[in-house]
C-alpha positions in Angstrom: 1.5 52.9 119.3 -2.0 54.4 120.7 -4.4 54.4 122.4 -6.6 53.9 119.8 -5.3 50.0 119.6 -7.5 50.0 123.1 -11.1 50.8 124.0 -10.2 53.4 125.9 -10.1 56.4 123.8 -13.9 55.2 122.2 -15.2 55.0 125.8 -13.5 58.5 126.8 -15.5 59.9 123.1 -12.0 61.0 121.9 -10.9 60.9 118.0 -8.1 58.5 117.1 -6.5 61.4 115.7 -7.1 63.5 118.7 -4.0 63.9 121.4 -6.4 63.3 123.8 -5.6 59.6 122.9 -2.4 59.3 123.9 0.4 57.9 121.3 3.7 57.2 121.7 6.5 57.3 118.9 9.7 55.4 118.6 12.5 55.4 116.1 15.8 53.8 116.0 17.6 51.3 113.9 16.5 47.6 113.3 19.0 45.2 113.4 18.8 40.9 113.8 18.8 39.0 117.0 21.9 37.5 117.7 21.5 33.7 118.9 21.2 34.8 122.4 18.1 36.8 121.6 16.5 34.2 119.4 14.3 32.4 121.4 13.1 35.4 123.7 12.1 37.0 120.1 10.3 33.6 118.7 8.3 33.2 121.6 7.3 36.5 122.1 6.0 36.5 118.5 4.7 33.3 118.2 2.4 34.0 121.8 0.8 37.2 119.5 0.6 35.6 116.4 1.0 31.7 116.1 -0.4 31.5 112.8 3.0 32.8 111.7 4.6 29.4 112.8 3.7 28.0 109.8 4.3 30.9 107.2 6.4 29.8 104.2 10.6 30.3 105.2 11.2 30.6 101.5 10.1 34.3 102.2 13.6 34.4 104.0 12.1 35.9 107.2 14.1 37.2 110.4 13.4 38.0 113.9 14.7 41.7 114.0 14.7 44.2 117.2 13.8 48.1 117.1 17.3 49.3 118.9 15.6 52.5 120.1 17.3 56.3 120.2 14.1 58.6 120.2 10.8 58.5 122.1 7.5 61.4 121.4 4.8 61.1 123.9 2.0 63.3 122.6 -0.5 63.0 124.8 -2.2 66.4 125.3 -2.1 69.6 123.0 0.7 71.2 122.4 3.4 68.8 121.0 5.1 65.9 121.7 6.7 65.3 125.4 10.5 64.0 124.5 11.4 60.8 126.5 14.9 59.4 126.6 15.3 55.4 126.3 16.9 55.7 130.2 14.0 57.1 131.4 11.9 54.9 129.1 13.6 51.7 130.3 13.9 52.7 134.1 10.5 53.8 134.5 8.5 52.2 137.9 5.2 51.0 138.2 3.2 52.5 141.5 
């Protein structure tokens, strides 16, 4: 994800590429929803993209989750800032 999805990097006059606009990089293994998940991941999808309500189930689709074990931060030159999913996870808004 980056900053480049925003408008803040154009009105700052940085490159996508650049740093300067912030990304952040997560890996970790994809696995299903389990029932309990299922509506929490339907709706959540369906709010950004309702179109996909009506896409064909033939295409055997599945609501999947991104179980995550690394985080990069590169915001700045330098390379990345390493993040851990506690800290991720327990991080508070001021």
């Amino acid at each position: 994800m980056s900053l480049a999805q925003t408008n803040f990097c154009r009105k700052h006059g940085f490159d996508p590429q650049s740093p300067l606009c912030a990304h952040i990089i997560l890996s970790g293994t994809v696995t299903k929803v389990n029932q309990t998940e299922m509506g929490f991941a339907k709706h959540s999808l369906f709010v950004r993209h309702p179109e996909m309500k009506t896409w064909p189930s033939s295409h055997n689709w599945f609501f999947a989750k991104l179980n995550i074990t690394n985080i990069w931060v590169l915001d700045y030159f330098g390379g990345p800032k390493i993040v851990t999913p506690e800290e991720y996870y327990n991080v508070t808004f001021q």
